[in-house]
C-alpha positions in Angstrom: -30.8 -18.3 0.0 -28.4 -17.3 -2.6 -30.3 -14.7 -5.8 -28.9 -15.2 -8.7 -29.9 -13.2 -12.0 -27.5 -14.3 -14.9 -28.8 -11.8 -16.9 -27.2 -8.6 -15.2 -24.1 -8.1 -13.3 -23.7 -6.2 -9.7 -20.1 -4.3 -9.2 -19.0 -4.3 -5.1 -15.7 -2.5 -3.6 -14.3 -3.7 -0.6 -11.9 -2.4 1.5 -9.3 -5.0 2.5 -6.4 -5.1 5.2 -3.6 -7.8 5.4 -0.6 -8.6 7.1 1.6 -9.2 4.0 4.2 -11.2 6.3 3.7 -14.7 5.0 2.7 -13.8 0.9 4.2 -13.3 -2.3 2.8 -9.7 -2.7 -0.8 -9.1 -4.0 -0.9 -10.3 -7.4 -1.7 -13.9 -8.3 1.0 -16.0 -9.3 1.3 -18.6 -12.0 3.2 -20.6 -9.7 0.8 -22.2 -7.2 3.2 -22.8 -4.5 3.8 -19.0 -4.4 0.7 -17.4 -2.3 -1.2 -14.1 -2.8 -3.4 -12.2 -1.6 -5.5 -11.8 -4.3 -5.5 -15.3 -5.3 -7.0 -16.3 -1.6 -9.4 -12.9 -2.2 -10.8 -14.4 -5.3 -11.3 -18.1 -3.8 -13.1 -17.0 -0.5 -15.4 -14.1 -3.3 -16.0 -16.9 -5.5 -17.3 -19.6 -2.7 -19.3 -16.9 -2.0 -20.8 -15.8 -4.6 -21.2 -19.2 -6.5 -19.2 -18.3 -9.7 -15.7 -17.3 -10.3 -14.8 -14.1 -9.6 -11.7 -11.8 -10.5 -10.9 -8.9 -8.2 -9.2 -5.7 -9.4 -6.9 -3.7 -7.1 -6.2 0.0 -6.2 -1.9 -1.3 -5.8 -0.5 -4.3 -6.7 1.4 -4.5 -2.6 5.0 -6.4 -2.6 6.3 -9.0 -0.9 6.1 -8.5 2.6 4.0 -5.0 2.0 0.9 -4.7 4.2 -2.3 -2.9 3.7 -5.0 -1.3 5.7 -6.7 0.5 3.1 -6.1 -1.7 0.2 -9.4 -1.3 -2.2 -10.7 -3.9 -5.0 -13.8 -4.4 -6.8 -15.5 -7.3 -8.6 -18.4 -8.2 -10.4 -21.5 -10.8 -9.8 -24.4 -11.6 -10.8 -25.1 -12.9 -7.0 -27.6 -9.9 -4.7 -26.4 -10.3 -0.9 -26.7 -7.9 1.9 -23.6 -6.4 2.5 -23.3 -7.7 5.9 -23.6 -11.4 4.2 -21.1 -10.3 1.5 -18.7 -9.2 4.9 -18.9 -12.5 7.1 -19.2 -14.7 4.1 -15.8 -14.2 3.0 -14.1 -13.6 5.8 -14.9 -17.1 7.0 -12.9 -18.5 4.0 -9.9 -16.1 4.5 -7.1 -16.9 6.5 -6.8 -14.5 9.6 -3.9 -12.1 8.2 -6.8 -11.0 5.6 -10.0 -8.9 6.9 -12.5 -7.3 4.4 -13.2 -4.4 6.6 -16.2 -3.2 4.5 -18.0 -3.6 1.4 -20.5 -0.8 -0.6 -22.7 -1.4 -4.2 -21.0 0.4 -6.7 -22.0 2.1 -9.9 -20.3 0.6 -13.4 -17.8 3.4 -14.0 -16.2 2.5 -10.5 -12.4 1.1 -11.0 -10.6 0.2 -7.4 -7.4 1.1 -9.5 -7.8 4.0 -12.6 -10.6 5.7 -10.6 -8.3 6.1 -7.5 -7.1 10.1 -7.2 -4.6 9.4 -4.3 -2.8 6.5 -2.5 -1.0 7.0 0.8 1.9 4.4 2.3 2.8 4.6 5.6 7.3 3.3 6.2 7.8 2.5 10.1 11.4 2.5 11.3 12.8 1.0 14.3 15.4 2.6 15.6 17.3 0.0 18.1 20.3 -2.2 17.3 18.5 -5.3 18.1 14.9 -6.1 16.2 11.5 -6.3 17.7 10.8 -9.6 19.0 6.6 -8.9 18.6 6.6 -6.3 15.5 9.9 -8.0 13.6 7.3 -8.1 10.0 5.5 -4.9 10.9 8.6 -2.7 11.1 12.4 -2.2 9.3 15.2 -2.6 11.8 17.9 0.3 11.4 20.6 0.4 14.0 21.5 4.2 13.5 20.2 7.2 14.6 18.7 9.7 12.1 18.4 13.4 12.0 14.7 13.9 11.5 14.4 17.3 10.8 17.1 17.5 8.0 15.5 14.3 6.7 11.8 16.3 6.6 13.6 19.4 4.7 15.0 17.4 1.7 11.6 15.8 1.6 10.4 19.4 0.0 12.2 18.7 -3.2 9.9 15.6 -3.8 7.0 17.5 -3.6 4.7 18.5 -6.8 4.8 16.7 -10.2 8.7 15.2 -11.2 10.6 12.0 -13.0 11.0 9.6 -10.6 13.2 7.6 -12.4 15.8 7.5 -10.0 13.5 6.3 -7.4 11.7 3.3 -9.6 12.7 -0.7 -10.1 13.9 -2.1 -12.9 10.7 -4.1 -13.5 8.7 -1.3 -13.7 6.9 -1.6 -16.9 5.2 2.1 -16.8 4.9 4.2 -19.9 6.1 7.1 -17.8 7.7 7.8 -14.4 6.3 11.1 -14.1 4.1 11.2 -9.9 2.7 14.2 -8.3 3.4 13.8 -4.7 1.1 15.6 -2.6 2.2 15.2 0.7 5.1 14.0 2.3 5.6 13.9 6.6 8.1 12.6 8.8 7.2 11.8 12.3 9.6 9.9 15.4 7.4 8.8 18.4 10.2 7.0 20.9 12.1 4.4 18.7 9.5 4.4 16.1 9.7 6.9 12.5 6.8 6.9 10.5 7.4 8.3 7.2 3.7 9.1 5.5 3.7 9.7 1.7 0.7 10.5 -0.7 0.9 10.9 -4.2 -1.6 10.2 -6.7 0.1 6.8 -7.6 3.5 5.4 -7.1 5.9 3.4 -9.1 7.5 0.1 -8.2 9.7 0.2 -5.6 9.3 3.8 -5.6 8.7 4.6 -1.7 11.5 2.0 -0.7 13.5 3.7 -2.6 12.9 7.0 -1.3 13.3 5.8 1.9 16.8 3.7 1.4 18.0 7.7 -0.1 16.1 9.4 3.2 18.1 7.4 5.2 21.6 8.4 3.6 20.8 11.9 4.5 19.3 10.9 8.1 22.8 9.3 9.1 24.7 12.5 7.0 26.3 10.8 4.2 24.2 13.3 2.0 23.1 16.4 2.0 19.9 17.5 1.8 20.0 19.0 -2.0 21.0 15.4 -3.1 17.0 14.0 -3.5 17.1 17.2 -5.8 20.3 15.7 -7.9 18.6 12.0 -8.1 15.4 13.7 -9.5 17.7 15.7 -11.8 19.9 12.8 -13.3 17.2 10.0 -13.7 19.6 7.3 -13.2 18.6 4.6 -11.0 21.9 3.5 -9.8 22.6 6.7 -8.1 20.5 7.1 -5.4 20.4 4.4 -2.6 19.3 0.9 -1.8 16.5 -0.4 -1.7 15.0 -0.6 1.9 13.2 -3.9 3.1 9.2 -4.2 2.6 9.2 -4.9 6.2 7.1 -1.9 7.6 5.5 -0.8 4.4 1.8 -0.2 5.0 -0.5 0.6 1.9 -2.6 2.9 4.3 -5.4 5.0 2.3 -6.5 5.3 -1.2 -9.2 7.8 -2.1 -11.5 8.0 -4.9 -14.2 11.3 -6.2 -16.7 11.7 -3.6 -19.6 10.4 -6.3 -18.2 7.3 -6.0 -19.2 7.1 -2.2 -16.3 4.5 -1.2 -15.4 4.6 2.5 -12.5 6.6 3.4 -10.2 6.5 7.0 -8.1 8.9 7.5 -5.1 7.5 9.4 -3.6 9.7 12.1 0.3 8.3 12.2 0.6 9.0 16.0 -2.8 6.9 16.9 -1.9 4.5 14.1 1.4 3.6 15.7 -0.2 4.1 19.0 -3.2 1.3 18.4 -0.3 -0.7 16.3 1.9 -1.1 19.7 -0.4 -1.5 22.6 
């Protein structure tokens, strides 16, 4: 039996993961042919809850980007278990969408501006020939890469800088100032899986990173060079941008008051649990 009191709203968060494969990125689209996830989010909420609903997101994902620790919130003025809130909408969802959990939230909660930290995972496939099974889950580069120089230029990315050399041209933020907190570079077999975390990112801005990483990798650059591109803010010096394919949005993590649900991804059991 569905409780519904018009006269006060409820806020939920819910964690959401998503093969982004077959989408145009997160963010509805005017154009209907053109699907989203959030547009199939909201549907399935709505159904569920008996009125429209509009979800907010911690990142607005890409085409093609995927998410294990994507976060939203909405509001209702529908009371369900969280358990019912869980199985309803995952019935309506197609199967490359999971809610993965769901927790009451207080009114200050905001999946996006309260967020302190979001992590993306990049997995590289190292083989001249793609992955029959994991083509969409990983970037095909036929080249080998020198890890450990590719980790040491990585150092000059760390701590607060202009990222302008790293962002799109749609990119409609008032600043491209990001404080990157981390930043690891791991090779298990074929597989590289480069792990950033920063306390927000702009658009494009880990592709990009990557498409320069991999310049170094293969030794057309030197190591100092991410240093220049921070230096000259010119977008059209630094590299290409590299596909979406194998772009997870892995983690985002909120103040502790806020309670939300937090797994910590370990990249070696990620890719592990990813591959068998």
């Amino acid at each position: 039996m569905i409780n519904i009191n018009y006269k006060k709203k409820y806020k939920f968060a819910l964690g959401i993961e998503y093969n982004g494969s077959n989408y145009h990125g997160w963010q509805k689209q005017k154009n209907f042919y053109k699907k989203t996830i959030q547009e199939y989010l909201e549907k399935a909420i709505s159904k569920i809850a008996n009125h429209k609903i509009k979800v907010f997101c911690a990142g607005r994902t890409d085409i093609g980007v995927h998410s294990l620790g994507q976060v939203v919130h909405f509001e209702t003025y529908n009371i369900r278990n969280n358990k019912s809130w869980i199985l309803g909408i995952n019935s309506l969802l197609p199967k490359d969408i999971v809610v993965n959990w769901v927790v009451p939230v207080q009114k200050a909660f905001h999946a996006r501006f309260s967020a302190i930290s979001r992590r993306y995972y990049y997995i590289i496939y190292i083989n001249q020939y793609r992955s029959a099974l994991f083509n969409n889950l990983v970037t095909t580069y036929k080249y080998n890469l020198n890890i450990e120089k590719m980790k040491r230029a990585t150092k000059y990315l760390l701590g607060e800088n202009d990222f302008t050399s790293f962002k799109s041209g749609k990119d409609k933020s008032s600043h491209s100032f990001r404080k990157i907190f981390n930043f690891n570079i791991n090779k298990y077999g074929n597989y590289v899986i480069i792990d950033v975390r920063a306390n927000a990112f702009l658009c494009h801005m880990v592709r990009n990173i990557v498409g320069s990483l991999l310049e170094i990798g293969i030794g057309n650059k030197e190591e100092n060079w991410l240093l220049e591109l921070l230096q000259i803010k010119d977008r059209t010096k630094a590299a290409a941008t590299v596909q979406p394919n194998g772009l997870f949005l892995v983690e985002v993590k909120y103040p502790d008051y806020f309670c939300i649900p937090c797994i910590n991804y370990n990249s070696y059991f990620f890719l592990k649990n990813l591959l068998v």
